[in-house]
C-alpha positions in Angstrom: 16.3 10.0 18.5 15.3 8.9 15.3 12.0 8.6 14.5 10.5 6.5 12.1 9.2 8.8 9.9 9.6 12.6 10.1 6.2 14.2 8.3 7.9 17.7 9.8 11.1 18.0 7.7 8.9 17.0 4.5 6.8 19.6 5.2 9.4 22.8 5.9 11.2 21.4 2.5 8.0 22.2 1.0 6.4 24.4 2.8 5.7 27.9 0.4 3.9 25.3 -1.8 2.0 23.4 0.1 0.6 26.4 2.6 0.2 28.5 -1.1 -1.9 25.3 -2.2 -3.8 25.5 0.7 -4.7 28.6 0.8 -5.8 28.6 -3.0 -8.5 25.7 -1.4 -9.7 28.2 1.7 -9.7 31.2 0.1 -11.8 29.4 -3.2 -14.2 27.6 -0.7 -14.5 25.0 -2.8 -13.9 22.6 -0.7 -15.5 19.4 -1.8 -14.9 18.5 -5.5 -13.4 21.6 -6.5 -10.5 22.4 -9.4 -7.6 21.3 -7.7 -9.2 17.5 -7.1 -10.0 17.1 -11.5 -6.5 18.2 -11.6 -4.9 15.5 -9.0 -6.6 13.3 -10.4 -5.9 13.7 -14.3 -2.6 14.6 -13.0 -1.9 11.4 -10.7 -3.5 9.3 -13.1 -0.8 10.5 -15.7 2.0 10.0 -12.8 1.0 6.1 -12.3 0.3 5.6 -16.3 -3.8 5.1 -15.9 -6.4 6.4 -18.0 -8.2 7.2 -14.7 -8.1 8.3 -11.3 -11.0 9.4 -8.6 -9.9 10.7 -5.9 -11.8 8.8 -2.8 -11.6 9.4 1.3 -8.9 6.4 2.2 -7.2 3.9 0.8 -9.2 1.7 2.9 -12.6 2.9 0.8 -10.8 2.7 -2.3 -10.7 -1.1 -1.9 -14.3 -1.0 -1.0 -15.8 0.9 -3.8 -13.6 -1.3 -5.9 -15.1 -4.3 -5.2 -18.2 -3.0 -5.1 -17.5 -1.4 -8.9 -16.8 -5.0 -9.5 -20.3 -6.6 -8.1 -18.6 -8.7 -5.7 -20.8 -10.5 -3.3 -22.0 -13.3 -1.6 -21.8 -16.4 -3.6 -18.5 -15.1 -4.6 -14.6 -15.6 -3.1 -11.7 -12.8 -3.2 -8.0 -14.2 -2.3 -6.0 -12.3 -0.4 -2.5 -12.6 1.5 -2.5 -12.9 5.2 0.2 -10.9 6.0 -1.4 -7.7 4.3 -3.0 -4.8 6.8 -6.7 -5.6 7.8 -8.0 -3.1 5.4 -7.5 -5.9 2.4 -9.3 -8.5 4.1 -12.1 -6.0 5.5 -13.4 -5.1 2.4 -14.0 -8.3 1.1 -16.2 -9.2 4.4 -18.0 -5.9 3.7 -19.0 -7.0 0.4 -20.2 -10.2 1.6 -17.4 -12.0 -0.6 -16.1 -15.1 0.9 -12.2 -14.4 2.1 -9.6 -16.5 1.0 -6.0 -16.8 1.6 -3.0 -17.9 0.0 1.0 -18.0 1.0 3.7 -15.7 0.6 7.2 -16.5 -1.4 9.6 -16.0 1.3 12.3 -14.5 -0.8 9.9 -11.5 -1.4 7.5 -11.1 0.8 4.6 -10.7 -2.2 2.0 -13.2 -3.2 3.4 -16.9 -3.9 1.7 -17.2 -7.6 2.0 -21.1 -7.2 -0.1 -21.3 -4.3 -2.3 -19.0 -6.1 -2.9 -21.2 -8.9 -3.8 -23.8 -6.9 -6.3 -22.1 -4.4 -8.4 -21.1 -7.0 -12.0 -22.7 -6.4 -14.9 -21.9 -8.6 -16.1 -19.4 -6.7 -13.0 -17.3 -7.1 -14.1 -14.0 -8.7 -11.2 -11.6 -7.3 -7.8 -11.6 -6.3 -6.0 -8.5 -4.6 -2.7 -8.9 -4.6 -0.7 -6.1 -2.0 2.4 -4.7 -2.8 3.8 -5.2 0.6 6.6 -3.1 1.8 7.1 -1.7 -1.5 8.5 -4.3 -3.5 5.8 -5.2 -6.6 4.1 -9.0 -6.7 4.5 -11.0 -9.3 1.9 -9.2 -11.5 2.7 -10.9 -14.7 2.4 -14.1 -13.0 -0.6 -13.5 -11.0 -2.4 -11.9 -14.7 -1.5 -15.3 -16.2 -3.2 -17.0 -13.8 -6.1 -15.0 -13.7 -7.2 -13.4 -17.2 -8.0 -16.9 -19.0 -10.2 -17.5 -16.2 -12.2 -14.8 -16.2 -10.9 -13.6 -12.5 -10.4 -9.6 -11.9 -7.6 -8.5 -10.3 -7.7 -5.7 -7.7 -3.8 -4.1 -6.9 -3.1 -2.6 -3.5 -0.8 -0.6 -4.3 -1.3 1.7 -0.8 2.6 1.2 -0.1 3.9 1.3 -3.8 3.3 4.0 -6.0 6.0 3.9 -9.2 7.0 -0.1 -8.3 7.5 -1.4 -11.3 7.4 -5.3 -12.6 9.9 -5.8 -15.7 9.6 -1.9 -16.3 5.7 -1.9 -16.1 4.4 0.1 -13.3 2.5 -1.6 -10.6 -1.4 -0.8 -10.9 -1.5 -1.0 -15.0 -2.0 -5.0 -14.8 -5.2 -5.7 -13.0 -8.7 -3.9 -13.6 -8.4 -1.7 -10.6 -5.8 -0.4 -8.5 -6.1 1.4 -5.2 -3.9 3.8 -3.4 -3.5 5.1 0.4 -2.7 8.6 0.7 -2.3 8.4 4.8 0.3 10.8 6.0 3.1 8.4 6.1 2.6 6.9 2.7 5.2 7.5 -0.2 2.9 10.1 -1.3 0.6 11.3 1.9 -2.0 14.0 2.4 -2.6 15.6 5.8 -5.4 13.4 7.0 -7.5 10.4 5.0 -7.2 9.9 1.5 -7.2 7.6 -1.7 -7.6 7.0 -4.8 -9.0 3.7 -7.4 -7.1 3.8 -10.6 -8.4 1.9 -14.1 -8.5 2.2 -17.5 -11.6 0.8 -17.8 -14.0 3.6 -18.4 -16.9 1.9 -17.3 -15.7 0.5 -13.7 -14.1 4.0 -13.4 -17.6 5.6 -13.6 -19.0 3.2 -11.6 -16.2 4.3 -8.9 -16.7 7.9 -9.8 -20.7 7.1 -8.7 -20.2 4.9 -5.8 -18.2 7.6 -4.2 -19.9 10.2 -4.5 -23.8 8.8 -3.4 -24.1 6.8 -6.6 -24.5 10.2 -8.4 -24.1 10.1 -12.5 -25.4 13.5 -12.2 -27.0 16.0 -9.1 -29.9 14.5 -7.6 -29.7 11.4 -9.8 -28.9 8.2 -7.8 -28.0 5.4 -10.6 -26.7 3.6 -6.9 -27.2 3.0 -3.9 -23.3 5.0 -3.1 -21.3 6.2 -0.3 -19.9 9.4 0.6 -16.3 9.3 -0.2 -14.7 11.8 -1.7 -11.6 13.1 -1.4 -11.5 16.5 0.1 -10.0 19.7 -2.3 -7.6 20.3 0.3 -6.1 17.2 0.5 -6.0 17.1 -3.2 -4.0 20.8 -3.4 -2.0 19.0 -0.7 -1.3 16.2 -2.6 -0.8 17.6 -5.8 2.0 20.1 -4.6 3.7 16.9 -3.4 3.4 14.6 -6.6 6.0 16.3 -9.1 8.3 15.2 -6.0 7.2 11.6 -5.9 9.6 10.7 -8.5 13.0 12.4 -6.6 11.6 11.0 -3.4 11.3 7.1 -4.7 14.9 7.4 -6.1 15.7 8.7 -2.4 13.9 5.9 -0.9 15.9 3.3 -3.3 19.6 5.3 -2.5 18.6 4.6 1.5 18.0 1.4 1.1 21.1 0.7 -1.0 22.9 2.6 2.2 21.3 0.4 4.6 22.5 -2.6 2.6 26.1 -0.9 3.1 26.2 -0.5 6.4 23.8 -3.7 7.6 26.2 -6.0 5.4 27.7 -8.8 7.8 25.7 -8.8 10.3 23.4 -11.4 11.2 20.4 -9.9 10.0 18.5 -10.9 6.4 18.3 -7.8 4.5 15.2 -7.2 1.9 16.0 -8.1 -1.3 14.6 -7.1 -4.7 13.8 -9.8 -7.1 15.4 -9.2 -10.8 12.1 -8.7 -12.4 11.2 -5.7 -9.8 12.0 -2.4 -8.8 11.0 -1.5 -5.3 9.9 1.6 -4.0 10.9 0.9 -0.1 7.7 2.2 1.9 9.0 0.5 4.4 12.7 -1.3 5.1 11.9 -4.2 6.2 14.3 -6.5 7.9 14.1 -10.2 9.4 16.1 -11.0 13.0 16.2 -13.2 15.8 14.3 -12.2 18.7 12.6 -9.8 17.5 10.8 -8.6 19.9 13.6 -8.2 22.3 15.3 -6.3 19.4 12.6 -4.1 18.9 12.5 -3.2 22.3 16.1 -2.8 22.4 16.1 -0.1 19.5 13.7 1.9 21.1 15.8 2.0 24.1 18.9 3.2 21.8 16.2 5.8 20.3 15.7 4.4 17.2 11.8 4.1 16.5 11.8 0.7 14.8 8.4 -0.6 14.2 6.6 -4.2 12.9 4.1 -4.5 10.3 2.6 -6.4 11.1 2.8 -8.2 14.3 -0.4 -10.5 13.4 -1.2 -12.8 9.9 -5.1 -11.5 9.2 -6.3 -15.7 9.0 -5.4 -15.8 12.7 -7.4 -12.7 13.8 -10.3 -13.1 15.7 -12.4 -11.2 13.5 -11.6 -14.2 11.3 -11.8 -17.4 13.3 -15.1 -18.6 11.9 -13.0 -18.7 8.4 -11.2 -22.1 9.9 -7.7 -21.2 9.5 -5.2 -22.4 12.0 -1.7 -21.9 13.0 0.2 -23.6 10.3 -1.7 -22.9 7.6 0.6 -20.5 5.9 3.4 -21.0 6.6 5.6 -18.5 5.2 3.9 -15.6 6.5 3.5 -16.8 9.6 7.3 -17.3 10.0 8.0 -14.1 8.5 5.4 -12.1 11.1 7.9 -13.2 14.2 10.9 -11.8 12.8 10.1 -8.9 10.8 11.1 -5.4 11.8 10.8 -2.3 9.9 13.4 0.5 10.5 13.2 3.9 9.6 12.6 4.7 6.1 12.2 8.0 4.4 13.6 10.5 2.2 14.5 12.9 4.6 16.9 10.3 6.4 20.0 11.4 7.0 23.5 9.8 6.9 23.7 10.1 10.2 20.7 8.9 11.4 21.0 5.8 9.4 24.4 4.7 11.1 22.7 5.6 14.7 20.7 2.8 13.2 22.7 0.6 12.3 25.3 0.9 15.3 22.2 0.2 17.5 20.7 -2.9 15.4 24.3 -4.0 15.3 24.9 -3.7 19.2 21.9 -5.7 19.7 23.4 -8.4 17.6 26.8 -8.1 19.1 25.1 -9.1 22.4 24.7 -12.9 21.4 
C-alpha cells in the first residue's frame, strides 16, 4: 500500500529530536507560553522572512484573529476563492463580513487577478488569496490591485510555506499571512496548530492580544480575545522540525519532477508551475477523466489517492443564502470534478511512486 502521507517515517527519521524536545516541554512544565514557543516563533518568523510570528491554536484561528486584527465586520466584504477548504470562507462569516467569491485561472489553480479586479465592490475591505496545493497566487498581481485601493490582503499560506513569487516568498506581500501546522502540512505539529505572520507591529500585537484573551499584559483585557495559543509542546515539536523545512520542500519539488517523468504520456494533465512561481507541492495534484471511478480504482490498486476538494464552498449549503449557482465560476467548478491528489511527501520512495503511476496508468489503459 501506499498511503498518502506517512506521518510515521517522518517521525523515526527524527525521532532523538523531536522525543528530546518533548521532553524538555514535560519535564519544564511550562506548558502554555513557555521558552520554546518565543523561540518558534522568532525562529519561524526568520524562516518565512517576517518581522513577526505568534504562534496561535490552528490555522483555521489564525485566519480568524486575522480578520479580526483587521476590524472586519458587518458592513464590510472579504473575497475569497471557492475552491479553497471551508476554513477561508468560515472566518469571514464569523466576522460578520459579507463573503465574496471570485474565479480561478485554470492553468494554476490560484486566484484569477482579472476577475479579481473586477469583483471589487465598495464594500470590499479584504481579500484572502489561498495558496492552493502549493503553488503561490499571483501576489504581485493581486497587491497591485489592491494597495491603491486601500484593500488588505490576508495570505493563506496553510499549504505553502517557502513558495515563492519571482523569488519573493509567499506571506511577505499582504498585511497578514496565516499558516496551518496540522499534522500533514509541509511543516505539521502533532495535533492543532498555527501561526499569523506580519510585519506590521501593530496588527501583530493586536494578534498577539486576541489570542491570548485580549491580554497586553496579565489581568489586563485591552479586548474582548480568545484563547488560542499555541501549546509549548507543539512549538518544541515544531521547532525540531523547521531547520528541515528547507531539505524537505526541495524533496517535495524532486518528487514532483519524478512524477512528471513517469506520468509523462499519459492522458492525464499534470500540475504545472507558472514561470513567475516556485511551488512547494503540499499536495500533487492531477486532473483526469472520471475521476471518481479513478479514484476508486487507485484505492483498489492500494494507492491512497485523495480529492481536495470534492465541493466549490459557493455551492455549500452553509452558503446558499449567498445566491451563488452552479455556473457561476466556472473554472473551479470544472476543476473540482476532475481533480485528484496523489501521494505526496518527502519520505516517498522511488518505488512507491511507480506503484503509483503503474496504477494511474492501468486505469487509463482501460479506455
Amino acid at each position: 500500500m501506499v498511503p498518502f502521507v506517512d506521518l510515521k517515517a517522518q517521525y523515526h527519521s527524527l525521532k532523538a529530536e523531536i522525543d528530546r524536545a518533548m521532553t524538555e516541554v514535560i519535564e519544564s512544565s511550562s506548558f502554555i507560553r513557555g521558552p520554546a514557543l518565543a523561540a518558534f516563533e522568532r525562529e519561524f518568523a526568520a524562516a518565512v522572512g517576517a518581522r513577526h510570528a505568534i504562534g496561535v491554536a490552528s490555522g483555521t484561528d489564525a485566519l480568524n484573529l486575522a480578520l479580526r486584527a483587521l476590524d472586519l465586520g458587518p458592513g464590510d466584504e472579504a473575497i475569497t476563492v471557492p475552491n479553497t477548504w471551508i476554513s477561508t470562507a468560515f472566518a469571514v462569516s464569523h466576522a460578520g463580513a459579507r463573503l465574496a467569491f471570485v474565479d480561478i485561472d485554470p492553468a494554476t489553480g490560484q486566484m484569477d487577478a482579472d476577475d479579481l479586479g473586477r469583483a471589487l465592490t465598495p464594500r470590499t475591505k479584504a481579500v484572502l488569496p489561498v495558496h492552493m496545493f502549493g503553488h503561490p497566487a499571483p501576489m504581485d498581481r493581486i497587491m497591485a490591485i489592491c494597495r491603491p485601493r486601500g484593500i488588505r490582503v490576508v495570505e493563506d499560506i496553510a499549504q505553502a510555506p517557502l513558495a515563492e513569487v519571482h523569488g519573493k516568498k509567499v506571506g511577505s506581500f499582504g498585511d497578514l499571512a496565516c499558516y496551518s501546522f496540522y499534522p500533514s502540512k509541509n511543516l505539521g505539529c502533532y495535533g492543532d496548530g498555527g501561526a499569523v505572520t506580519s510585519d506590521d507591529d501593530v496588527l501583530a500585537e493586536r494578534v498577539w492580544c486576541l489570542a491570548d484573551y485580549g491580554q497586553k499584559e496579565r489581568f489586563r483585557h485591552a479586548m474582548a480575545g480568545w484563547n488560542s495559543r499555541l501549546d509549548t509542546l507543539q512549538a518544541a515539536i515544531l521547532r525540531a522540525k523547521l531547520p528541515h523545512l528547507v531539505r524537505w520542500t526541495e524533496t517535495r519539488r524532486a518528487r514532483a519532477k519524478r512524477y512528471g517523468e513517469l506520468l509523462a504520456g499519459l492522458p492525464v494533465r499534470l500540475p504545472r508551475e507558472a514561470p513567475w512561481a516556485k511551488a512547494v507541492y503540499h499536495l500533487y495534484v492531477v486532473e483526469v477523466d472520471r475521476r471518481d471511478e479513478c479514484l476508486a480504482f487507485l484505492r483498489a490498486q492500494g494507492v491512497m489517492a485523495q480529492v481536495h476538494y470534492p465541493a466549490c464552498v459557493h455551492l455549500q449549503p452553509c452558503y446558499a443564502e449567498l445566491g451563488y449557482r452552479p455556473g457561476d465560476f466556472p473554472a473551479a467548478e470544472a476543476a473540482k470534478d476532475r481533480i485528484l491528489s496523489l501521494p505526496m511527501y518527502p519520505e516517498l520512495t522511488e518505488a512507491q511512486m511507480r506503484t503509483v503511476a503503474d496504477a494511474l496508468a492501468a486505469f487509463l489503459r482501460r479506455g
